[in-house]
C-alpha positions as CSV (number, residue, x, y, z in Angstrom):
1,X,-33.7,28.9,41.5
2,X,-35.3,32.0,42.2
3,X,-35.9,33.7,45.7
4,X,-38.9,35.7,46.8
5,X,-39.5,39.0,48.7
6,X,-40.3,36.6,52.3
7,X,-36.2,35.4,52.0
8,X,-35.2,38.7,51.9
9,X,-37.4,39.7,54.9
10,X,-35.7,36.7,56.7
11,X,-32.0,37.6,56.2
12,X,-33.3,40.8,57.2
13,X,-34.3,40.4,60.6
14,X,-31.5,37.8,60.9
15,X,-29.6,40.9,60.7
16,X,-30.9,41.6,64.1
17,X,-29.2,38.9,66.4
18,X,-25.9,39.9,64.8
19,X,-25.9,43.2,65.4
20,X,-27.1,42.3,69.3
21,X,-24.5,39.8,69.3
22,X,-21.5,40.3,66.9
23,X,-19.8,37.7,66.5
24,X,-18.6,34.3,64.4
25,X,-20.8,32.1,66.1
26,X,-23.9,34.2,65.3
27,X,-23.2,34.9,61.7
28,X,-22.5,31.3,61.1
29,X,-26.5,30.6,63.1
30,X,-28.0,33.2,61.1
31,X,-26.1,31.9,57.9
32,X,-27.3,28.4,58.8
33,X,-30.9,28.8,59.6
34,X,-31.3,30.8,56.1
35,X,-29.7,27.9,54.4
36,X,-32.0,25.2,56.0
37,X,-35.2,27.6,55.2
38,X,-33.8,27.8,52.0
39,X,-32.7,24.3,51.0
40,X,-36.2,22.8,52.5
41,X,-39.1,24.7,50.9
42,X,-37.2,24.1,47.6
43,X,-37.3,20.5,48.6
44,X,-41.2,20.7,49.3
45,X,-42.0,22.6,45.8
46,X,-43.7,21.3,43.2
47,X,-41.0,19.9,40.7
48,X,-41.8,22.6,37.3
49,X,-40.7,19.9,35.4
50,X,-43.6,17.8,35.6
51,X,-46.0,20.7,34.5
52,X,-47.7,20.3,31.3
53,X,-48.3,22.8,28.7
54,X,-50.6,23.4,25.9
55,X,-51.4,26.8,24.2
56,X,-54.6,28.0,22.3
57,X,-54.4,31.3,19.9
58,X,-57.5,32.5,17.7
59,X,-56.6,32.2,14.3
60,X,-56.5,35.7,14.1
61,X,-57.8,39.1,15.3
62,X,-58.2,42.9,14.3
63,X,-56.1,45.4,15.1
64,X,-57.4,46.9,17.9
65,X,-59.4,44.6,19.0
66,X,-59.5,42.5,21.8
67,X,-58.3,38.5,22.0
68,X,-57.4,35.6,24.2
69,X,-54.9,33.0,24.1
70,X,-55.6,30.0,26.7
71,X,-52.7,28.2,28.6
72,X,-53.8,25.0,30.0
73,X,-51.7,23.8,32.4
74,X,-51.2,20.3,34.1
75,X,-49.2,19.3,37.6
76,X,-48.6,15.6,37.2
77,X,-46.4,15.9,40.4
78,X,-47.0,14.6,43.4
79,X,-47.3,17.8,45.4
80,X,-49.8,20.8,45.4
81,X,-48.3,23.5,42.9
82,X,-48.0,26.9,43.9
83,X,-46.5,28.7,40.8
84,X,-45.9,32.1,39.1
85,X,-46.6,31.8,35.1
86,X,-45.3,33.7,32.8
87,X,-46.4,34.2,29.2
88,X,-43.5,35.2,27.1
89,X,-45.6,37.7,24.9
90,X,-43.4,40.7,22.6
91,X,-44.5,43.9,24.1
92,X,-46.9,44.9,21.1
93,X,-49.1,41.9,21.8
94,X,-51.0,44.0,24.7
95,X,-50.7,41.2,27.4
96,X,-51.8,42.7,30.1
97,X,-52.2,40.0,32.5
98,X,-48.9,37.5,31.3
99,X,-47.7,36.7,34.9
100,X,-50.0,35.2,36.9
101,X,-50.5,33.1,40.0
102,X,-51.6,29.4,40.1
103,X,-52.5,26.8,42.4
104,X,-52.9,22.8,41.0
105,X,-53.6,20.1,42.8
106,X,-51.7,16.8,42.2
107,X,-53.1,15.3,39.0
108,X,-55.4,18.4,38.4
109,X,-54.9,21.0,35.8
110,X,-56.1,24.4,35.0
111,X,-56.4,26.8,32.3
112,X,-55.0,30.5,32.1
113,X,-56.6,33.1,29.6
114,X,-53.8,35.3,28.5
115,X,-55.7,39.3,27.5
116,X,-54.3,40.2,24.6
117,X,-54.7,44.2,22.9
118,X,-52.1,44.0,20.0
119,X,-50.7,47.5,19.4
120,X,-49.3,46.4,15.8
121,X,-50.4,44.7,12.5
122,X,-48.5,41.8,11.4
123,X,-47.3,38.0,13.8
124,X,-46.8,38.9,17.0
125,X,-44.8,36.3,18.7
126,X,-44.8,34.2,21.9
127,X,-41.9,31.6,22.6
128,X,-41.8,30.2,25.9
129,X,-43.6,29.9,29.0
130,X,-41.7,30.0,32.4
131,X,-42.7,28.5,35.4
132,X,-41.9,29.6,39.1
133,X,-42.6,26.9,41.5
134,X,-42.4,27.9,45.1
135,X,-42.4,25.5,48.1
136,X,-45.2,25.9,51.1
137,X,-42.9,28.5,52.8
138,X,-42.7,30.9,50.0
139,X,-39.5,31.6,50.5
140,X,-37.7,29.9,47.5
141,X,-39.0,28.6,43.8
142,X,-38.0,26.3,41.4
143,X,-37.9,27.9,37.8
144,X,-37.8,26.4,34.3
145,X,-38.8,27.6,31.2
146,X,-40.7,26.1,28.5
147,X,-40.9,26.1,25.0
148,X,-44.0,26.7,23.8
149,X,-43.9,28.7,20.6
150,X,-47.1,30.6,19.4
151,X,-48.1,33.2,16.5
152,X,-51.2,35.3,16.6
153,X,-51.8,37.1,13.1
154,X,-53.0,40.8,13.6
155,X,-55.2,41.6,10.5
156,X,-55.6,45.0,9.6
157,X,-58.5,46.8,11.2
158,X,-59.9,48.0,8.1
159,X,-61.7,51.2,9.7
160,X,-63.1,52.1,5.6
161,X,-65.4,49.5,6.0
162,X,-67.6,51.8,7.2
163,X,-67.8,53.4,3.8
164,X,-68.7,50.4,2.1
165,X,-72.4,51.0,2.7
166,X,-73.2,54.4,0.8
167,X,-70.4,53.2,-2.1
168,X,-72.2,50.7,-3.1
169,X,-75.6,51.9,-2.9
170,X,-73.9,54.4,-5.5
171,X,-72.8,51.4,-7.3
172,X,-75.9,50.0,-7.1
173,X,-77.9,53.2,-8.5
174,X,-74.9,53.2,-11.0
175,X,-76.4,50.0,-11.9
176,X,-79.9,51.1,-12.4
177,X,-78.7,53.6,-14.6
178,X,-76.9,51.7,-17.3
179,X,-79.6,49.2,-17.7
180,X,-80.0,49.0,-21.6
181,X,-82.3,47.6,-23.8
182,X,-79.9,45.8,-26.4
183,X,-78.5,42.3,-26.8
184,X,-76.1,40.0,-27.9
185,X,-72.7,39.4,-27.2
186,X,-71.1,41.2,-24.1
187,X,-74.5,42.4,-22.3
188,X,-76.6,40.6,-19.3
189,X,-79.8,39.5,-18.6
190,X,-81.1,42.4,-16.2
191,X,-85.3,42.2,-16.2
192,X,-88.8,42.0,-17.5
193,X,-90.9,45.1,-18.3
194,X,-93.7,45.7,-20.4
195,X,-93.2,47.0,-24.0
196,X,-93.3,50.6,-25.2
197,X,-93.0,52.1,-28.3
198,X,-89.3,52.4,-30.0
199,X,-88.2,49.3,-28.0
200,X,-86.3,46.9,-30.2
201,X,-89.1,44.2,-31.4
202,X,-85.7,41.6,-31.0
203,X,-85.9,41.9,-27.1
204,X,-89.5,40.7,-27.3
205,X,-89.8,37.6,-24.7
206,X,-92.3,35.7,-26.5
207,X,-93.4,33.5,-23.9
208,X,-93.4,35.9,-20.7
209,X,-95.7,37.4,-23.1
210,X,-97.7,34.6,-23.3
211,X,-98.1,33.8,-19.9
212,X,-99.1,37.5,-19.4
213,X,-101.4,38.4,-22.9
214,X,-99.3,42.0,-22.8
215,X,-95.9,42.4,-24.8
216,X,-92.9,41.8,-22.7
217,X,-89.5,42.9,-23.5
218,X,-86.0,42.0,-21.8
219,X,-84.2,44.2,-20.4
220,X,-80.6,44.4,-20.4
221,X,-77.2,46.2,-19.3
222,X,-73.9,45.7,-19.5
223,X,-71.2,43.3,-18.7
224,X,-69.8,43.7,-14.9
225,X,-66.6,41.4,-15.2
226,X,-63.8,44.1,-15.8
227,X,-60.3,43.4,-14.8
228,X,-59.4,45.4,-11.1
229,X,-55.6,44.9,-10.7
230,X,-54.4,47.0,-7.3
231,X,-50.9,47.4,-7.2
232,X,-49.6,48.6,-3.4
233,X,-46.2,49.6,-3.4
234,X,-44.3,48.3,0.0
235,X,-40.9,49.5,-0.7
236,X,-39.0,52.4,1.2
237,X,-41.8,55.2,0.8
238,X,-44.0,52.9,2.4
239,X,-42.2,52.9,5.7
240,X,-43.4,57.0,5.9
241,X,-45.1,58.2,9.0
242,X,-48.5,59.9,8.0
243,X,-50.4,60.8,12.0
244,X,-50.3,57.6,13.9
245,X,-49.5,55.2,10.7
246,X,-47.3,54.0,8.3
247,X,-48.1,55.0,4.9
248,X,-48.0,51.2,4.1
249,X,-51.0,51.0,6.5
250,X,-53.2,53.9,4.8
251,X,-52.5,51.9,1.4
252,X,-54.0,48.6,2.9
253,X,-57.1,50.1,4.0
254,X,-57.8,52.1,0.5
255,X,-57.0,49.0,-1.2
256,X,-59.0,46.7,1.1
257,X,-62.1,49.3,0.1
258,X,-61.5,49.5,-3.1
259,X,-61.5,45.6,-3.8
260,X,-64.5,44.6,-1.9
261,X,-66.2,47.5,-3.4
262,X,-65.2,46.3,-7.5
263,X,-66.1,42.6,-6.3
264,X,-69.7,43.6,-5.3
265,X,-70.5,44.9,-8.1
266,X,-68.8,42.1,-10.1
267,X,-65.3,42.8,-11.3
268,X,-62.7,40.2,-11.0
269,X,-60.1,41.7,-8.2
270,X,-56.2,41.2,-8.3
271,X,-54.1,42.8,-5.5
272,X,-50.6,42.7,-5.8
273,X,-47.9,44.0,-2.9
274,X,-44.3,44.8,-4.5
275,X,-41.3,46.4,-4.6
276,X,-38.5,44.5,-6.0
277,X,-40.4,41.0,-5.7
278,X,-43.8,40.2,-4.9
279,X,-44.7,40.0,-1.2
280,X,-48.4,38.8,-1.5
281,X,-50.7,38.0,-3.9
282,X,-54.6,37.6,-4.2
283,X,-56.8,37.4,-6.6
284,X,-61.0,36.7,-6.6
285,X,-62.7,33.7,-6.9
286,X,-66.2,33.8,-7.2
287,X,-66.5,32.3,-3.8
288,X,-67.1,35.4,-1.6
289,X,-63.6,35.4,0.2
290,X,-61.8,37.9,-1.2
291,X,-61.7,40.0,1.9
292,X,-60.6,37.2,3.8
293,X,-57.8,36.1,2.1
294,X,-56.8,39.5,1.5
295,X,-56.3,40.6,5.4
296,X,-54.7,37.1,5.9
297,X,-52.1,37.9,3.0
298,X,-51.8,41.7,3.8
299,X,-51.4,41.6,7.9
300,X,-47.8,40.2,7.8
301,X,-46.5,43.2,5.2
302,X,-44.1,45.2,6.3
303,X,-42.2,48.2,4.8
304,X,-39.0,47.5,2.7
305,X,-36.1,49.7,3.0
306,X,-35.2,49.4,-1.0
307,X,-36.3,50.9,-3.7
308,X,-39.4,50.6,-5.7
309,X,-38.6,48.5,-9.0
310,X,-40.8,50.2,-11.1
311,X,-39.9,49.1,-14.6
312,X,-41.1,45.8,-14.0
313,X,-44.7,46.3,-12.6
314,X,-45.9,46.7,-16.2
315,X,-44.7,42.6,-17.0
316,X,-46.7,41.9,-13.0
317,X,-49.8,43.2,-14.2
318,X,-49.0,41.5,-18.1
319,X,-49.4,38.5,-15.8
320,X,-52.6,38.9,-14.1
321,X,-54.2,39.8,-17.4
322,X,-53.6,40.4,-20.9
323,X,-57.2,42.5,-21.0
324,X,-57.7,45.7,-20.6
325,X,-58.0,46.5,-17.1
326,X,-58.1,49.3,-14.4
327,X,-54.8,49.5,-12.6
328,X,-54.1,51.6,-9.6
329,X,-51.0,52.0,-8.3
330,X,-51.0,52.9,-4.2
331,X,-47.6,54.5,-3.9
332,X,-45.9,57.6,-2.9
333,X,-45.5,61.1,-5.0
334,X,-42.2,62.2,-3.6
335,X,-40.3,64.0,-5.6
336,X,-37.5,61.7,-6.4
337,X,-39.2,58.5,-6.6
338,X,-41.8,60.0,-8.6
339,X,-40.0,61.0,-11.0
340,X,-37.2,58.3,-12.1
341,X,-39.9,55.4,-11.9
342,X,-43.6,56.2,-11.3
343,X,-44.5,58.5,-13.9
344,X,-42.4,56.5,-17.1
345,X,-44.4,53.6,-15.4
346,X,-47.4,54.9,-15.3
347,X,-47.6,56.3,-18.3
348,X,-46.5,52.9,-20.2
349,X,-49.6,51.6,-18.5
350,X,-52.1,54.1,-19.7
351,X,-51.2,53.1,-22.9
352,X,-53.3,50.2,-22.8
353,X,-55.2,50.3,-19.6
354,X,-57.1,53.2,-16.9
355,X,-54.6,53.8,-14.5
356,X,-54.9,55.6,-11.0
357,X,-52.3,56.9,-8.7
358,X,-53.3,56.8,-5.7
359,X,-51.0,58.4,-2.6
360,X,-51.4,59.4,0.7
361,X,-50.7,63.3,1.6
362,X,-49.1,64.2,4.7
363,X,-51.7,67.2,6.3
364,X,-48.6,68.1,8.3
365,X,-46.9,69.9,5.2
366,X,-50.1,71.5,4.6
367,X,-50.0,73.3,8.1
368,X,-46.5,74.0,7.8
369,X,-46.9,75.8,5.1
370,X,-49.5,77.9,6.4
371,X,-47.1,78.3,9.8
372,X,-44.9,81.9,9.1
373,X,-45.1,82.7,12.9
374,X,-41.3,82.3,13.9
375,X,-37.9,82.5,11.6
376,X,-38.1,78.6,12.0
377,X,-41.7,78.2,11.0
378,X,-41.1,80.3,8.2
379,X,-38.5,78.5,6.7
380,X,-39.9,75.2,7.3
381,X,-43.1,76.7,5.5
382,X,-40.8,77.5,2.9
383,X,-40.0,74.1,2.3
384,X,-43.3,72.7,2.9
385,X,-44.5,75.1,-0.3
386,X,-41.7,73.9,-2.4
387,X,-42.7,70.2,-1.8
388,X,-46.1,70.4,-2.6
389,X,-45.6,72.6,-5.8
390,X,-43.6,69.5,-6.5
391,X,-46.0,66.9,-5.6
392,X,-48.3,69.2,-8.4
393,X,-46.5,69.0,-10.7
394,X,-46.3,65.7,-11.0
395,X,-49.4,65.4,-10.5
396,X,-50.4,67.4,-13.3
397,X,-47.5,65.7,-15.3
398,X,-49.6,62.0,-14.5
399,X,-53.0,63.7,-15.9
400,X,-51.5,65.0,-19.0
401,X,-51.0,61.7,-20.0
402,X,-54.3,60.3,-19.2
403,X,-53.2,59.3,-15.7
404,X,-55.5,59.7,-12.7
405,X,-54.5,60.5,-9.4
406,X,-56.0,60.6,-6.1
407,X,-54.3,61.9,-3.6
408,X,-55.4,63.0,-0.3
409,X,-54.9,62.8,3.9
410,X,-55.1,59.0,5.4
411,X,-58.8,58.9,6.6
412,X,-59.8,60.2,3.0
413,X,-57.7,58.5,0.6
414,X,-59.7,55.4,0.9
415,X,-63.6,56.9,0.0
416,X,-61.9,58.9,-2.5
417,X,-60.6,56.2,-4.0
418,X,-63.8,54.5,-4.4
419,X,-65.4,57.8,-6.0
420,X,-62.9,57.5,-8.2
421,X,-63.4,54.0,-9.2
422,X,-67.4,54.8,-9.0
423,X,-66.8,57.8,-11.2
424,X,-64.5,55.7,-14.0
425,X,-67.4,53.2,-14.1
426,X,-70.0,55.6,-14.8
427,X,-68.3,57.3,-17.6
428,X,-67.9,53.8,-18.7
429,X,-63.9,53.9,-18.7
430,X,-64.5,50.6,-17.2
């Protein structure tokens, strides 16, 4: 049972009698007629239990984008309804209209949309709905919850989308480039073009010339399907706050980039999230929905306070493939991690592959160390020197062995790390 704002009013101005006429009598009155109020429009509401429920979520949505989730509701009791709803919704879910007010007719039913503007990446949860039924006096309600459990998956937004244009018209011209004129084993069919002299007399195509009466030759380049393996690192380092987001979340958007970028232009994609186990896997098909399945495997990652088993990423990426392959490791260069597991790691993987590092960099240290104005800044710049000089040094330590390494602020990392991958494919690294 639940009482409204009117009761209160009421008890109220019962005060009033009382304090005219003080006395037994009139508190036991004022207690009565307050009770009888009270006891008949809870009589005269709608029984809640006799409301049906039924829930509609998308499938998913972006983050930061806008979504709906649809109660329909049914009064199969025999009097009008006049309710309050609530929508159980955790606070990140954005609901910004979760109680609201109903009126159902005997028999009738209606439908509630629910405005949804997640805050967070990952299932955001809903468990019950609770329904307030108050009686024609609106003085008293009838409550009961019900269960009605419901998940709506928040992909990540992938703002580097918007990058994927001019990358791959570089891939593309890339492309154009390395168009050769051999054959045989490892090359592909690229186009017809009339013959010139030094052109090998083998890539003659003896019947387009036919058709035509001019020599023809094919022309062809090489082989697109190279092993991509993208390692993102979800242990403790991921859980640092770069600006407004999780490092975690910076790796997922230049990974995100990075793989529909290599399966455009026709590499076979592996991602892999891990720290001490793997936490999602997804590799490309062929079918045109890698990107899909990779923001339905990635949105429910979170940050694991543990370290980073890095001695065993070698044998995760022995599984994906035995070929050589380009392997790029999203992770952190702090100091200590750094050095007791990412650069021994590394650099047993650049003994048989093209390995990248690629990290996120925290502009805040940057300005710090720039900041001398105050005994405080100065020392705090102090520090922010010494960590960087660190963070170069292993850098340089990583390209001394043949290691690559991007590293750069969150709304760079991920178009840097597709001129990397552009640059490593026109050297022909790749």
């Amino acid at each position: 049972m639940a009482i409204s704002g009117r009761f209160l009013a009421l008890a109220l101005a019962a005060l009033v009698p009382i304090v005219v006429l003080p006395g037994v009598a009139t508190w036991l009155a004022a207690l009565g007629v307050l009770a009888a109020v009270l006891v008949l429009d809870l009589s005269l509401a709608a029984s809640p239990r006799r409301v049906a429920l039924q829930r509609t979520l998308p499938a998913g949505v972006r983050l930061g984008e806008r979504a709906s989730a649809v109660l329909r509701l049914s009064n199969e009791s025999p009097r009008l309804l006049r309710a309050q709803v609530k929508d159980g919704w955790q606070p990140s879910a954005g609901a910004s209209n979760a109680l609201q007010q109903v009126r159902i007719r005997p028999g009738e039913r209606t439908a509630l949309h629910i405005a949804l503007l997640p805050s967070r990446r990952g299932d955001l949860l809903t468990h019950h709905v609770t329904v307030r039924s108050f009686g024609p006096l609106g003085m008293a309600a009838r409550q009961r919850t019900i269960a009605a459990p419901g998940t709506l998956r928040v992909l990540p937004p992938f703002h580097s989308k918007r990058h994927l244009p001019s990358k791959l018209r570089k891939l593309r011209e890339l492309d154009g480039r390395a168009a050769v004129q051999i054959r045989g084993a490892g090359t592909e069919f690229d186009s017809l073009r009339d013959y010139v002299r030094g052109d090998d007399v083998r890539s003659i195509d003896w019947r387009a010339t036919a058709r035509r009466r001019d020599v023809v030759v094919r022309t062809w380049h090489p082989e697109r399907d190279r092993r991509v393996v993208v390692v993102l690192d979800t242990s403790r380092t991921s859980a640092t706050r770069i600006q407004d987001e999780t490092a975690l979340d910076t790796g997922i958007e230049a990974s995100l980039l990075l793989a529909v970028l290599a399966e455009r232009g026709g590499d076979r994609v592996s991602l892999l999230a891990y720290d001490r186990r793997v936490r999602a896997k997804v590799s490309s098909t062929g079918k045109g929905n890698m990107l899909n399945a990779m923001v339905q495997s990635l949105a429910p990652l979170e940050p694991e306070l543990i370290e980073l088993n890095a001695p065993a990423i070698a044998g995760q990426v022995r599984d994906i493939t035995a070929h050589r392959a380009l392997v790029v490791l999203v992770t952190s260069l702090d100091a200590g991690a750094a050095e007791e597991g990412l650069i021994p790691m590394a650099v047993q993987l650049a003994h048989k592959h093209v390995v990248v590092v690629a990290a996120v960099r925290d502009p805040a240290v940057d300005e710090a160390r720039m900041d001398r104005s105050s005994t405080t800044s100065a020392y705090r710049a102090a520090a922010a020197e010494h960590a960087l000089n660190r963070r170069a040094a292993i850098t340089a330590v990583l390209k001394q062995s043949g290691v690559e390494v991007v590293d750069a602020p969150p709304q760079e990392l991920p178009p840097q790390l597709a001129d990397m991958y552009i640059r490593l494919k026109a050297a022909g690294r790749l």
